[in-house]
C-alpha positions in Angstrom: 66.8 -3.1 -72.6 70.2 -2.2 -71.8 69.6 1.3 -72.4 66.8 1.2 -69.9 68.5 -0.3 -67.5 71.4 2.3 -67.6 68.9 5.3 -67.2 67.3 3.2 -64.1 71.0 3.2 -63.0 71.3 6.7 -63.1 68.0 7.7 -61.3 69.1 5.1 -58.8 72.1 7.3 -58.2 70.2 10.3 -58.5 67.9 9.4 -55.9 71.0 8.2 -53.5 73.1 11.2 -53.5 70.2 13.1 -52.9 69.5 11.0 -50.4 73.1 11.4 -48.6 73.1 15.1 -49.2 69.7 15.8 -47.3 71.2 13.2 -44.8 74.5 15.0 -44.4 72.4 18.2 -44.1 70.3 17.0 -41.5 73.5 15.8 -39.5 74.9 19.9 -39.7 71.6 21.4 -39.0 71.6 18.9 -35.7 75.2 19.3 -34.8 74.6 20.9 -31.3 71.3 19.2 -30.7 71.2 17.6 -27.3 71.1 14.0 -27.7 71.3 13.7 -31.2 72.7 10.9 -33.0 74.5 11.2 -36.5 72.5 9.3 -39.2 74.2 7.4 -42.4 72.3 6.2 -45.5 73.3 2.6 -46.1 73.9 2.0 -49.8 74.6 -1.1 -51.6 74.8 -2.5 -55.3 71.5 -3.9 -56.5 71.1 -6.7 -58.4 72.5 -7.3 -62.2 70.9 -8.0 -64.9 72.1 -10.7 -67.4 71.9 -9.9 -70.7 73.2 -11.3 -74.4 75.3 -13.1 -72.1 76.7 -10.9 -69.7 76.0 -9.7 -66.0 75.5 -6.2 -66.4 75.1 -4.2 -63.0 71.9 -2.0 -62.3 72.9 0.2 -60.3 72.7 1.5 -56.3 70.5 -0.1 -53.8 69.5 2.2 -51.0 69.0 0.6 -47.9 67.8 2.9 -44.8 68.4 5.5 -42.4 70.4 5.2 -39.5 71.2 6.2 -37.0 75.4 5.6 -35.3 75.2 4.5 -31.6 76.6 2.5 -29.5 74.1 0.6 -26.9 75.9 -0.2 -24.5 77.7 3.0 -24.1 73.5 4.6 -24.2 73.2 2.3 -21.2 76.4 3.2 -18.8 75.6 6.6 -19.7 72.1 6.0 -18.1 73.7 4.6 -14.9 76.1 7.8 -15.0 73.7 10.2 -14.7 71.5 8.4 -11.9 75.2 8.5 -10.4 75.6 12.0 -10.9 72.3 13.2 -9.8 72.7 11.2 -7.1 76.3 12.8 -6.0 75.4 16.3 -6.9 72.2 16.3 -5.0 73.8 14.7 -1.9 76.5 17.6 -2.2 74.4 20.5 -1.9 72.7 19.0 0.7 76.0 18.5 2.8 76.7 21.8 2.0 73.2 23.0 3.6 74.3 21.2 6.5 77.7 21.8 6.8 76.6 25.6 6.7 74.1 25.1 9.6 77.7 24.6 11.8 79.2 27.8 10.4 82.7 28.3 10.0 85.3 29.3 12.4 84.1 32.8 13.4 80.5 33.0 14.6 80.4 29.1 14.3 79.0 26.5 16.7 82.8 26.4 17.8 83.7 29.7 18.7 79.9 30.2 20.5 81.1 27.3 22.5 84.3 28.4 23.4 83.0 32.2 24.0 80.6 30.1 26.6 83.7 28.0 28.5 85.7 31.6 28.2 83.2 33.5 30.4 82.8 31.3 32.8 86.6 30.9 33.3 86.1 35.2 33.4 83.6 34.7 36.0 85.8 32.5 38.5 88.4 35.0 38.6 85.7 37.7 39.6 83.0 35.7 40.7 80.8 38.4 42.1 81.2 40.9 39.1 77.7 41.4 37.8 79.0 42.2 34.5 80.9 38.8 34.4 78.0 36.6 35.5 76.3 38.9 32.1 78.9 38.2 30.2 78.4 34.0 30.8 74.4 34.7 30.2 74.9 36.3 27.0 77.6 33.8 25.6 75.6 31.0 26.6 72.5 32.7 24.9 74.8 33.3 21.8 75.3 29.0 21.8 71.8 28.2 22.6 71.0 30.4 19.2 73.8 28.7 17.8 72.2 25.0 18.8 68.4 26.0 17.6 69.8 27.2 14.2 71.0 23.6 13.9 68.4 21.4 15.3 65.9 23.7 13.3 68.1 23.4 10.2 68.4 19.5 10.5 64.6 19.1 11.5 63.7 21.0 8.4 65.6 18.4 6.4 62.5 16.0 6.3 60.0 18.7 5.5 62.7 19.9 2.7 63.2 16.6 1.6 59.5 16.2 0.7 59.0 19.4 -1.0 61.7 18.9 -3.1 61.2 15.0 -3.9 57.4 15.7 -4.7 58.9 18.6 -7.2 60.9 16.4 -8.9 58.7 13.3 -9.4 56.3 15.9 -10.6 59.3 16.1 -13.7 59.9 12.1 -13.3 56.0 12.0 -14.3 55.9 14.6 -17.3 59.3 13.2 -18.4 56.8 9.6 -18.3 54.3 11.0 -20.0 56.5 12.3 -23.0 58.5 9.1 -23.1 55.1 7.4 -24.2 54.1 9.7 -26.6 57.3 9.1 -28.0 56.8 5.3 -27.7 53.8 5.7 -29.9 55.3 7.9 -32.3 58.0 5.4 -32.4 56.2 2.5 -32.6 53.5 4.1 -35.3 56.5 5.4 -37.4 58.4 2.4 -37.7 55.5 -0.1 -38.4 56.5 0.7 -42.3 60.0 -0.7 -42.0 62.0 2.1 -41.7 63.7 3.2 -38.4 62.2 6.9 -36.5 65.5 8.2 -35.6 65.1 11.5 -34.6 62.9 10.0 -32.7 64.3 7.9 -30.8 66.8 10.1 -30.1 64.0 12.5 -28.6 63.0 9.4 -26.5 66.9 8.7 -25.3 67.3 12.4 -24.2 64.1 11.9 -22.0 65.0 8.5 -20.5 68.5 10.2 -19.7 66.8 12.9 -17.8 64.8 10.5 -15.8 67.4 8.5 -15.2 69.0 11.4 -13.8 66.4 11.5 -11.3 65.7 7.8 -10.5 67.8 4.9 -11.2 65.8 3.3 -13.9 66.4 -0.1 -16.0 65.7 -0.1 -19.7 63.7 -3.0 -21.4 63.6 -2.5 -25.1 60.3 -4.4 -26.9 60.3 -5.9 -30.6 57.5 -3.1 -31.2 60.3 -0.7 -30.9 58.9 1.0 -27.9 61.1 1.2 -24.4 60.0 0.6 -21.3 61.5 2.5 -18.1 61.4 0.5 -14.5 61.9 2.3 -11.4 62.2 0.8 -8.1 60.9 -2.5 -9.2 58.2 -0.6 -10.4 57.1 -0.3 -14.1 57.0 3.5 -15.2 56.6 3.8 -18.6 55.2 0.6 -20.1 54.5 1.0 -24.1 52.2 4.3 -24.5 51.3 3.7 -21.0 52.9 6.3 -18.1 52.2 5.5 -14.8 51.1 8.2 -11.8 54.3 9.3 -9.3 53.1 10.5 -5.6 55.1 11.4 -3.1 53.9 10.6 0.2 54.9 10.3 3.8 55.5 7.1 5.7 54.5 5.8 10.0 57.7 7.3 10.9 56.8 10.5 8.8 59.5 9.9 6.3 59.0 10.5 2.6 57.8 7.6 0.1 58.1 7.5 -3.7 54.9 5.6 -4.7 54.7 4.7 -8.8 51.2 3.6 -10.2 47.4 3.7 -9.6 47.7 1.6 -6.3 50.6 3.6 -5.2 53.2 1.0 -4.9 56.5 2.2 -2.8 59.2 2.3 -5.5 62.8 1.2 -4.0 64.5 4.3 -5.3 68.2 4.3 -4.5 70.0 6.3 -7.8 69.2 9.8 -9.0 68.7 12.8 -7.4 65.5 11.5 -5.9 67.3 8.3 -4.5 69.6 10.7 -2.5 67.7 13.0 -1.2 65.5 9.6 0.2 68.5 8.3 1.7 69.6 11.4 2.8 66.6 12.2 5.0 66.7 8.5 6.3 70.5 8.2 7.5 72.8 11.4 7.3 70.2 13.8 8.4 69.1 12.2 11.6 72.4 11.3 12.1 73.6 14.8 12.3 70.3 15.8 14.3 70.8 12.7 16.9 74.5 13.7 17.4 73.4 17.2 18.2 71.0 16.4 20.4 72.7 13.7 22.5 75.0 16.9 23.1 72.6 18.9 24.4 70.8 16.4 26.4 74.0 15.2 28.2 75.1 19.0 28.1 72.2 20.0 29.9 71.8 17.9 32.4 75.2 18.1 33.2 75.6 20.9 33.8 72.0 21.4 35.2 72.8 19.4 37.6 75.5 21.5 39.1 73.6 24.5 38.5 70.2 23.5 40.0 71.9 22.6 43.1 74.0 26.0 43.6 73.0 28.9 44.9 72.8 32.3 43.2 73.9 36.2 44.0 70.8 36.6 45.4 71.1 33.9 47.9 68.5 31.0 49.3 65.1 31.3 47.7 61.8 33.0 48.4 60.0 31.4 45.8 60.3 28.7 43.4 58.1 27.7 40.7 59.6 24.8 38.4 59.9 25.0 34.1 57.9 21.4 33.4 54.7 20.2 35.5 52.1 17.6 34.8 49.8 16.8 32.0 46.0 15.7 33.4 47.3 12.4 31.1 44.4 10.5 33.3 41.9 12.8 32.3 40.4 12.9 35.6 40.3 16.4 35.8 43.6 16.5 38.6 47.2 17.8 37.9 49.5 16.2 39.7 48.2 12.8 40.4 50.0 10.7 37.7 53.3 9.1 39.2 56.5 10.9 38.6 57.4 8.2 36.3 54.4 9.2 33.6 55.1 12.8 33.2 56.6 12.8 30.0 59.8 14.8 31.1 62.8 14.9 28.8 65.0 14.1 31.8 64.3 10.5 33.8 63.6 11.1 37.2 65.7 8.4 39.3 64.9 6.9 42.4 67.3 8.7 45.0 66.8 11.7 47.4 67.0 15.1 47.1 68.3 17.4 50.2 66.6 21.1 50.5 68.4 23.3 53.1 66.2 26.2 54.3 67.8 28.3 55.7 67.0 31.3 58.8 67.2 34.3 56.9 68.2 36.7 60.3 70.3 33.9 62.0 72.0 32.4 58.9 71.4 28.4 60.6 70.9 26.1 57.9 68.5 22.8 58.1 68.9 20.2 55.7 65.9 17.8 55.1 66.1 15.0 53.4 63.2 14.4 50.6 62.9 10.4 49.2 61.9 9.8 45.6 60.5 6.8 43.8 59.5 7.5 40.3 57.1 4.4 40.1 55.6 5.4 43.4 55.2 8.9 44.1 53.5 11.1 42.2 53.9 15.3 42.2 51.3 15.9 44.3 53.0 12.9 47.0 56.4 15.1 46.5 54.7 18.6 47.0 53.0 17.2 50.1 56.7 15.9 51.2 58.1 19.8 50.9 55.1 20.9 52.5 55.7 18.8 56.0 59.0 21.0 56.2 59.0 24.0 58.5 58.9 27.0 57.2 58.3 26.3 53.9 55.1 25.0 51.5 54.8 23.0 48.3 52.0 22.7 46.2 51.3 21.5 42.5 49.5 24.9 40.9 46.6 25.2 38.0 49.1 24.3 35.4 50.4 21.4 37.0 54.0 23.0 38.1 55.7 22.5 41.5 55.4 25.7 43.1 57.5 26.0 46.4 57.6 28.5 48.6 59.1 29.7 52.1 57.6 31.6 55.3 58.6 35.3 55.8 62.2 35.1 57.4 63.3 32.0 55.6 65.0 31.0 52.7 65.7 27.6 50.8 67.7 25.9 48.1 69.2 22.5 47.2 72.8 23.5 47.7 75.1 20.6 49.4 76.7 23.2 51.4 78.3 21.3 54.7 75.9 22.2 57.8 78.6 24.3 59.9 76.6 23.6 63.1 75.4 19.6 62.3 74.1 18.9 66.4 70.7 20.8 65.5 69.4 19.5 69.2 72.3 20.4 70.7 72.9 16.4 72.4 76.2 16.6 72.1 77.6 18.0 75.3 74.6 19.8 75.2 73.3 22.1 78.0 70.4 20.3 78.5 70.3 16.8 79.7 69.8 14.3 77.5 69.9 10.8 76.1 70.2 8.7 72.9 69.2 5.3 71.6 73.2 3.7 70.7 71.6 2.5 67.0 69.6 3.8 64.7 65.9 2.4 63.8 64.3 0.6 62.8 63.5 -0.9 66.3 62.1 -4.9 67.0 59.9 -4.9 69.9 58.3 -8.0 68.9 59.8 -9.9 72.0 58.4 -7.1 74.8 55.7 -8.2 76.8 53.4 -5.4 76.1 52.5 -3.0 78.2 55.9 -2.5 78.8 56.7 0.6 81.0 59.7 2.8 82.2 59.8 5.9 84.3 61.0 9.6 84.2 62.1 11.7 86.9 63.1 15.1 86.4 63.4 15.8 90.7 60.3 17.3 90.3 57.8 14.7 88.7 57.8 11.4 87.9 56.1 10.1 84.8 55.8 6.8 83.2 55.7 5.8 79.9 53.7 2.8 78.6 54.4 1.7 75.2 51.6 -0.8 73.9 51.5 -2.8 70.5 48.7 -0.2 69.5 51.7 2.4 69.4 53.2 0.7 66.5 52.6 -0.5 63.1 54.4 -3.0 63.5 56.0 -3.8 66.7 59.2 -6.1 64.5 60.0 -2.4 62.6 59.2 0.2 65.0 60.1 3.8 63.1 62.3 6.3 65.9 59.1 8.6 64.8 56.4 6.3 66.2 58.8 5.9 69.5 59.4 9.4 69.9 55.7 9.9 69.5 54.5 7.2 71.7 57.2 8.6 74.4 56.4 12.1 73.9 52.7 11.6 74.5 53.1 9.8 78.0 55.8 12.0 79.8 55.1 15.4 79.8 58.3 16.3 81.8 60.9 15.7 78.7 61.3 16.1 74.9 61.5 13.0 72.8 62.4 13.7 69.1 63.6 11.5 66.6 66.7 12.7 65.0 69.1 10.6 61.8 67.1 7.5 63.0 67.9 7.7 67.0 65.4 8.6 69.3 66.6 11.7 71.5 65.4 11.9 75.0 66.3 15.8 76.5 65.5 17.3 79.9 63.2 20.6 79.4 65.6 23.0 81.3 69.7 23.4 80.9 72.1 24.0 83.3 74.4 22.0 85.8 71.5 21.5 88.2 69.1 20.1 85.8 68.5 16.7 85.6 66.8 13.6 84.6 66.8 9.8 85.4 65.4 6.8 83.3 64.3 3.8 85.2 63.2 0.5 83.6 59.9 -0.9 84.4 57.5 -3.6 83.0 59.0 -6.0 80.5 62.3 -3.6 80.5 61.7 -1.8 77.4 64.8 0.5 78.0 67.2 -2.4 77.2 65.3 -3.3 73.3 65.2 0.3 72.9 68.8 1.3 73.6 68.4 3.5 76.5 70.6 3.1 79.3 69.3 3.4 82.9 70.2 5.9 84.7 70.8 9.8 85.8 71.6 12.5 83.1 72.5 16.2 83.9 73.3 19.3 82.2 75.6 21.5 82.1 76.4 25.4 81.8 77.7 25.7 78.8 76.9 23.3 76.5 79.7 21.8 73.8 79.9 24.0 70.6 80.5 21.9 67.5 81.7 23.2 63.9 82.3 22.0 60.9 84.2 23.4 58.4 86.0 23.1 55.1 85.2 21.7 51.4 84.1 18.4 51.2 86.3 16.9 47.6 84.4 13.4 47.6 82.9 11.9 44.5 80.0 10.4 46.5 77.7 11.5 49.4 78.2 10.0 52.7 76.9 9.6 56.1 79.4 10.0 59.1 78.8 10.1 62.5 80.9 11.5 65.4 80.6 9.7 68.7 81.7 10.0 71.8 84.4 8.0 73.2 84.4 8.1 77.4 83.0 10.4 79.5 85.2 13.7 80.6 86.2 17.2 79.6 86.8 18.5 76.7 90.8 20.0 76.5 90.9 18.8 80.2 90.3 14.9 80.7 93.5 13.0 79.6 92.8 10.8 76.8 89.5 11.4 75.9 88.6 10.9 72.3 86.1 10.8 70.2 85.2 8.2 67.2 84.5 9.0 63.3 82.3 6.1 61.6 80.9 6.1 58.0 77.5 4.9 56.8 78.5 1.3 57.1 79.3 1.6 60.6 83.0 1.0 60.0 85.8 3.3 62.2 87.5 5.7 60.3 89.4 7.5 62.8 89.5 8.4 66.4 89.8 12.3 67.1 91.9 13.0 70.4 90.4 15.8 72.1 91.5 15.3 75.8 94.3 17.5 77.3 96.1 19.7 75.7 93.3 20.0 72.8 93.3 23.8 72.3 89.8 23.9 70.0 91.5 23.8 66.9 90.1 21.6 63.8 91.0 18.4 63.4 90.1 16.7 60.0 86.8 14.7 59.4 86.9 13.2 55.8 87.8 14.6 52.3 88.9 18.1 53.2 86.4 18.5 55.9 87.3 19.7 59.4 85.5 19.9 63.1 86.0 22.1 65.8 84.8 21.3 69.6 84.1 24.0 72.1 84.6 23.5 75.8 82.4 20.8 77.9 81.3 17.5 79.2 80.9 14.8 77.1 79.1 11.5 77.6 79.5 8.1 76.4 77.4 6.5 78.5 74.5 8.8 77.0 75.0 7.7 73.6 76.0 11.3 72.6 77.0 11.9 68.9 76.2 13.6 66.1 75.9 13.3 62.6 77.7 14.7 59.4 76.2 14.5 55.8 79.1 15.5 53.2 77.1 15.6 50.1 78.8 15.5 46.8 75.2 15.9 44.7 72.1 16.8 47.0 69.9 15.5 44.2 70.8 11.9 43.2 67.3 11.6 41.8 67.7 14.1 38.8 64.1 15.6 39.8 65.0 19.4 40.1 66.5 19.4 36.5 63.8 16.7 35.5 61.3 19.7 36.2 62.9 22.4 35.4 63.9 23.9 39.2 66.6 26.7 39.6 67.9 25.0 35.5 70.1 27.5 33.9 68.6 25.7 30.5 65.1 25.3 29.1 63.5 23.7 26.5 62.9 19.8 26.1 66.9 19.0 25.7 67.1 19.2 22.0 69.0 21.8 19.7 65.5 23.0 18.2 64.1 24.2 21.7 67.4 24.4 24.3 67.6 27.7 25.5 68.8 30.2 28.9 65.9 29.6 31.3 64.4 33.1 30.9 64.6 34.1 34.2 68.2 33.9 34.5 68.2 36.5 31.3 66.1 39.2 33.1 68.3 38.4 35.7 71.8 37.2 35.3 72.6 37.3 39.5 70.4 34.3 39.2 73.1 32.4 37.6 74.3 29.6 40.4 78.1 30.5 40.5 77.9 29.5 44.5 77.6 26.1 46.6 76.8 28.1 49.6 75.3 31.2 48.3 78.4 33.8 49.4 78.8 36.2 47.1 82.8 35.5 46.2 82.4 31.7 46.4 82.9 30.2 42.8 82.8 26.5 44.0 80.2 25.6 41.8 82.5 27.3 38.4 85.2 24.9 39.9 82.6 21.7 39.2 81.5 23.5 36.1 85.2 23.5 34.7 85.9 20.3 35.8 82.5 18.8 34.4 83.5 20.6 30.9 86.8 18.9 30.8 86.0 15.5 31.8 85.7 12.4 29.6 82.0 11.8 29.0 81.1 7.9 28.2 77.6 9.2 26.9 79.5 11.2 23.9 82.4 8.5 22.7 84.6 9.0 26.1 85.4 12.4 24.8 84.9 15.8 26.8 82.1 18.4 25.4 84.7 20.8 23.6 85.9 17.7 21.7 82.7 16.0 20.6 82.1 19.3 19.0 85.1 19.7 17.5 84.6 16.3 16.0 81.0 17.0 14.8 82.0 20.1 12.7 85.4 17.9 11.9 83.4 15.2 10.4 80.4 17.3 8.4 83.2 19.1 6.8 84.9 16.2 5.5 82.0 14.0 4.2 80.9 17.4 2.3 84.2 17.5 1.3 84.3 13.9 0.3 80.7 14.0 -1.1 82.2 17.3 -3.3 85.6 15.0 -4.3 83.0 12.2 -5.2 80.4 14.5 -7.6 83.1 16.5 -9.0 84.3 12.6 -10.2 81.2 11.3 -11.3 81.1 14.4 -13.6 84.3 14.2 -15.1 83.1 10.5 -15.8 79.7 11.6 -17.4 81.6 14.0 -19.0 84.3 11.2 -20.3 81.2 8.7 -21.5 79.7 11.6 -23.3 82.6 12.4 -25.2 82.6 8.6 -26.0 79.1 8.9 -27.1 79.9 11.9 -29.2 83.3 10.4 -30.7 80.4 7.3 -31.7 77.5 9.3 -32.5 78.5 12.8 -32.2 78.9 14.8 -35.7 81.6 15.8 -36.8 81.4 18.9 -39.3 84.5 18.3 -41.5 83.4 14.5 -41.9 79.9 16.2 -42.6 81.0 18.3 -45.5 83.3 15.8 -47.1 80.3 14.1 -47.2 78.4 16.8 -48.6 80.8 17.2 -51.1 81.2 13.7 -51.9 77.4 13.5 -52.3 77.5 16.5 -54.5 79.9 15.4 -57.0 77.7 11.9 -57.3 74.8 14.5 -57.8 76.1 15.6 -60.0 77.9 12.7 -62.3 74.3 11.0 -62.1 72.6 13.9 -63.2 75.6 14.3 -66.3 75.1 10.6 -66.6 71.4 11.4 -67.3 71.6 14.2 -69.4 74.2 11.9 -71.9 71.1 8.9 -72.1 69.0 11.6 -72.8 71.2 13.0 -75.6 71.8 9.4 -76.8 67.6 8.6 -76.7 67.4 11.9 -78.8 70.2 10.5 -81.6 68.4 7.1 -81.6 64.9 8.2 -82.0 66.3 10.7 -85.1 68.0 8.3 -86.6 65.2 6.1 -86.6 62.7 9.3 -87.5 62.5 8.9 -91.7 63.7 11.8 -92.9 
C-alpha cells in the first residue's frame, strides 16, 4: 500500500507540473494579447494516508485555473474609458469647430477687420469707385466667412447623427458578442472550472463598449455579465438588445436600446459626448453667431437702407422679402405686416420717403404711419401710392415694388429739407392765412351750419361748414376742413399742411389780397382763423435750412413768427423756435441789422431768411423735421429695401444683397445722395464702435474677438482634459498589467521551475518502477 501510494504521489506531480508548464506556456504565447489576464494553477497538498501508524502524505492536490485580476481596478478601468471616449470625442469635435473660425490670416477675424478697413478707405475717398469695390468685396469675403460657419455648425446635428448611428451600430455588435460570450461562459463553467480566456474575451468587449457608452456592470451567479446603458438593460444573459438611433421633436438625436425603443440616458463614451455636444456647445456656438449677424445686420441695415447711393434717389425699387398667401385665399399682400414671417420685427413707428424733383433738385418728405397689427402690405403699398409722383404696389410674388414718375426720384434718406415752407406761407408772396394750432379740431359746440365769408376784391364767397362735413365734428382732421373749405370758395386754396389748415389767396404780389369775415355761429374763432385782411407781397421771404443735424432722436420744430414787420428792417422783430411739445427753445432776432446770415436752429442745424414781410397776426410759420432715423418702424430692412445684406439674418444664408455686387455705386455711403458726402460711413464707424447691449455691452469687433477667444480655449481645455484622461487610462492599465499583466522573466522561472518538477516526478517514477521490477524478481522463484 505504501508503495502504491508513492507512485500515486508521483503521477500527482507528474500531472501538476505538466499542468504549470502548459499554463506558463499559455501565459508567453498570450503576452501581448489585448486584455489578457495571466492564469496560475493553484496547487495544494492532498490528504495523507495513515498507515502502520504513521501519517504519510500523498502527494499534490491540483486545484484550478485562474486567472490574476483585480475587480475593482476591471471596473475604474471601465469608467476610464467611457471617460476617455467621452474627452477624445468632444476634442475632435472642438477642433472641427474651432477650425470653422480659422486662424489669424484668412479667419473670421481678419475678414472682419478687412470689412471695417475698407470702409474707413472709403471715407477718405468717398466717391472712388474702386473704394466703394473694395468695401463690396471685403464684405463679400466676411459674409463667405459667416456661411462657412453657420453651415459648419448647422451640419453639427446632421453629423452628429451619422456618426452616433455608426457607432451604436458597433455598441450593438460589440452586444451581440458579449452574449455569445455569456453563453460560452456560462456553458463552460457549469463543470466547475473557471473559462478564463474567456472571460477575458468578454472583458475586452465590455471595455470597448464602455468606451462608447457609459455602462454599469452586474455580474450573475451563472457567471454571465450583464451590461446597462442609460438605465437601459443591453446585454442581459445571452440576450443582446436592438440600438436605434433616432431623431427627437426638436430634431435632435436619440439613443433608443431595446424592442420598444426606450431613450437610453447616455452621458459617458464617445456616444454620450457627441449627444451632449449637439445639444449644448453646438447651438451655443451657432446662436452666438447668429445673434451677431442679426444685430449686425440690422444695424447696419438700418443706416444703409436709409442712405442714398452714387447713383442718387431712386427710379425703382423692388424689396428682397414679400408676402406668403399664409391665408390661402389666393391674395398676396393681405396678411397684416405682423404675420409675414420676416426675420426682422416690423415696429410700429413711421417711415419718411423724400422724392425728390429730378430737374429742380426740391425735395418732399412724406410721412408713411405703420402699425404691424393693423396694416397689411397691400394697406402700406396703397399708402406710397397716394404720394405724388410715385406708385406702390405688392407684385405676383408678393414683394413691395415702388416706383417713381418720369422726372422724379425717391429714397428714405433723413436728409434736412433745405427749403422746409413747401407753400411758401411764410412771408410768402401770396396772401395767406393759418390755423394758430394744429388738428385735431372740436367743433362740437358750433351751431351748424356755421358760415364765414371770402373776399378776394373781386368775389365774395361763403363757406358753410355742416356736421355732414365731418366724421366727427369733436375730432375734425385739417384734411376734412381743408376739403370742406376748398369745395365752397372757389376764390382761395385751402390745403392742410403739418396739421394746420392753410388758407392762400390765388394770385401774389403787393396788390393781392384777401379778407376772412366770420358769419353764422362764428366758426373762424373754433377754427383758429383770425378775422381779417391779408395781402401779399412782391417778393416773398426765402427760407433755408442748412447744416447737419447731430441728434440722437427725431424731432419736430417749428419756427413762428414773432410780430409783424420787415425782415433786416423792423427793430426788434423776432422770430420763435418751439419743439414737438410746444415748449420755446429760442427766439431768433431777425430785425435790424440782420444781414441774412444763419442763425442756429437745433443740434448743428442752421436757418437763413431772405428779405420780406412777416406776419404774426396770420399765424405764419413753418415747420422743421430733423430726423435722426427716417424709419423708426424697421420695415425697409424688415423687407429687404435698398439692404446692403440678404439672407434671413443668420451665418448660413447672410450675404451682399446681389445687386449691390453687380453694382457696388449702389452701396449707400451718402445721407443726401452727393457724390463726396460720406455721412452715412461716419454713422457706420460710429455704429461699429459702439457698445451693443444685444451682444454682452461689447462693440462688434470685440464680440468676435471673444467668440474665436473662447472656442480656442475650451478646444484647448477639452485637448488639456483628454490628453489627462489618457495618461490616466494609461496609468490604470499599467495597474492592470503590474496585476494581471505577464511578465516573461516570471514566466520562464516558472517554466523552469515546472520543468525541474517534470522532471524529479518523472525520475521519481522511473526509481518505483525499478523498485516494482526488484520486488517482483525477488519474489519470481528462480
Amino acid at each position: 500500500m505504501t508503495f502504491a501510494l508513492g507512485l500515486g504521489a508521483s503521477l500527482r506531480a507528474l500531472t501538476a507540473a505538466r499542468l504549470g508548464i502548459q499554463t506558463a506556456s499559455h501565459n508567453v504565447a498570450n503576452a501581448n494579447t489585448p486584455g489578457f489576464s495571466r492564469q496560475r494553477v493553484s496547487f495544494s497538498s492532498s490528504q495523507p494516508i495513515f498507515a502502520q501508524g504513521f501519517q504519510i502524505g500523498s502527494g499534490v492536490e491540483i486545484g484550478e485555473v485562474r486567472r490574476i485580476v483585480d475587480d475593482g481596478l476591471i471596473a475604474r478601468i471601465y469608467g476610464q474609458n467611457s471617460l476617455v471616449g467621452s474627452s477624445q470625442a468632444r476634442y475632435e469635435r472642438l477642433l472641427s469647430i474651432e477650425s470653422l473660425f480659422g486662424s489669424d490670416v484668412g479667419g473670421l477675424g481678419e475678414t472682419f477687420n478687412g470689412f471695417l478697413g475698407s470702409l474707413s478707405a472709403l471715407q477718405a475717398n468717398p466717391g472712388d469707385r474702386a473704394f466703394r469695390g473694395g468695401v463690396v468685396q471685403s464684405a463679400q469675403a466676411f459674409t463667405s466667412g459667416l456661411n462657412l460657419i453657420g453651415n459648419g455648425l448647422s451640419s453639427v446635428s446632421e453629423t452628429t447623427f451619422d456618426e452616433v448611428r455608426g457607432l451604436a451600430q458597433s455598441v450593438e455588435s460589440l452586444a451581440v458578442q458579449l452574449a455569445a460570450l455569456n453563453d460560452a461562459v456560462v456553458q463552460a463553467e457549469s463543470s466547475g472550472s473557471p473559462a478564463n480566456d474567456l472571460r477575458d474575451q468578454r472583458e475586452q468587449v465590455a471595455r470597448e463598449i464602455a468606451s462608447l457608452v457609459d455602462v454599469r456592470q452586474v455580474d450573475r451567479a451563472s457567471g454571465a455579465l450583464d451590461l446597462i446603458v442609460g438605465g437601459r438593460l443591453l446585454v442581459a444573459g445571452g440576450r443582446s438588445s436592438e440600438v436605434q438611433v433616432t431623431r427627437n421633436a426638436d430634431g435632435l438625436t436619440e439613443l433608443r436600446i431595446g424592442s420598444e425603443g426606450a431613450t437610453a440616458d447616455v452621458e459617458g463614451g464617445r456616444i454620450g459626448a457627441l449627444l451632449q455636444l449637439e445639444r449644448t456647445t453646438g447651438p451655443s456656438y451657432r446662436s452666438r453667431v447668429d445673434a451677431f449677424v442679426r444685430d449686425f445686420t440690422l444695424a447696419f441695415d438700418r443706416l444703409h437702407t436709409t442712405g442714398t447711393p452714387e447713383s442718387g434717389p431712386f427710379r425703382t425699387l423692388v424689396s428682397d422679402r414679400g408676402a406668403q398667401d399664409t391665408n390661402g385665399n389666393g391674395i398676396l399682400g393681405d396678411e397684416l405686416l405682423s404675420q409675414l414671417g420676416l426675420p426682422f420685427d416690423i415696429q410700429t413707428g413711421e417711415l419718411r420717403i423724400r422724392v425728390v424733383n429730378e430737374s429742380s433738385r426740391d425735395a418732399r418728405t412724406h410721412t408713411l404711419r405703420v402699425d404691424p397689427s393693423s396694416t397689411t402690405l397691400a394697406d402700406f403699398a396703397a399708402q406710397i401710392e397716394a404720394i405724388p409722383a410715385l406708385s406702390g404696389s405688392v407684385d405676383s410674388t408678393g414683394r413691395l415694388r415702388i416706383q417713381a414718375q418720369t422726372g422724379f426720384g425717391f429714397d428714405f434718406s433723413p436728409a434736412i429739407d433745405a427749403q422746409p415752407d413747401d407753400l411758401d406761407v411764410f412771408g410768402g408772396a401770396r396772401p395767406s392765412v393759418s390755423t394758430g394750432e394744429s388738428g385735431p379740431f372740436d367743433l362740437s359746440a358750433l351751431a351748424f351750419p356755421a358760415t364765414f365769408t371770402i373776399d378776394d376784391g373781386t368775389t365774395t364767397q361763403v363757406v358753410t361748414l355742416d356736421n355732414s362735413d365731418f366724421e366727427d365734428p369733436t375730432r375734425v382732421t385739417a384734411d376734412e376742413l381743408a376739403a370742406a373749405i376748398e369745395a365752397d370758395a372757389s376764390n382761395i386754396d385751402a390745403t392742410a399742411a403739418d396739421g394746420r389748415v392753410v388758407i392762400q389767396g390765388l394770385s401774389a404780389g403787393a396788390v393781392a389780397e384777401f379778407t376772412l369775415t366770420d358769419g353764422a355761429g362764428s366758426p373762424l374763432a373754433a377754427i383758429g382763423f383770425p378775422s381779417g385782411t391779408y395781402r401779399g407781397q412782391d417778393t416773398g421771404v426765402t427760407v433755408t435750412v442748412g447744416g447737419a443735424y447731430d441728434g440722437a432722436t427725431n424731432r419736430s420744430l417749428r419756427v413762428v413768427a414773432n410780430g409783424d414787420g420787415e425782415i433786416g428792417v423792423t427793430p426788434g422783430l423776432t422770430v420763435d423756435v418751439f419743439d414737438e411739445e410746444g415748449t420755446l427753445l429760442g427766439t431768433l432776432d431777425v430785425g435790424a441789422g440782420y444781414d441774412g446770415s444763419r442763425l442756429p436752429l437745433a443740434d448743428g442745424v442752421t436757418v437763413a431768411f431772405g428779405q420780406g414781410r412777416i406776419r404774426a397776426t396770420a399765424n405764419e410759420s413753418f415747420g422743421v423735421d430733423l430726423v435722426a432715423d427716417s424709419d423708426t418702424s424697421d420695415i425697409l430692412v424688415a423687407l429687404g429695401l435698398n439692404t446692403f445684406f440678404s439672407g434671413d439674418a443668420t451665418a448660413s444664408t447672410v450675404s451682399v444683397r446681389q445687386e449691390v455686387l453687380d453694382d457696388p455705386n449702389l452701396f449707400s455711403a451718402s445721407r443726401n445722395g452727393n457724390s463726396g458726402n460720406a455721412e452715412n460711413l461716419l454713422a457706420f464707424e460710429s455704429l461699429l464702435a459702439g457698445r451693443r447691449s444685444s451682444l454682452g455691452d461689447v462693440d462688434f469687433e470685440d464680440f468676435i474677438g471673444d467668440l474665436i477667444a473662447d472656442i480656442g480655449f475650451e478646444t484647448a481645455r477639452a485637448e488639456r482634459t483628454f490628453e489627462s484622461q489618457e495618461r490616466l487610462s494609461q496609468d490604470l492599465e499599467q495597474q492592470r498589467l503590474a496585476v494581471s499583466g505577464v511578465d516573461l522573466d516570471e514566466e520562464l522561472l516558472n517554466l523552469n521551475a515546472y520543468q525541474q518538477a517534470f522532471e524529479a516526478a518523472s525520475r521519481l517514477i522511473s526509481v518505483m518502477q525499478e523498485v516494482t521490477d526488484t520486488l517482483i524478481n525477488l519474489g519470481s522463484p528462480r
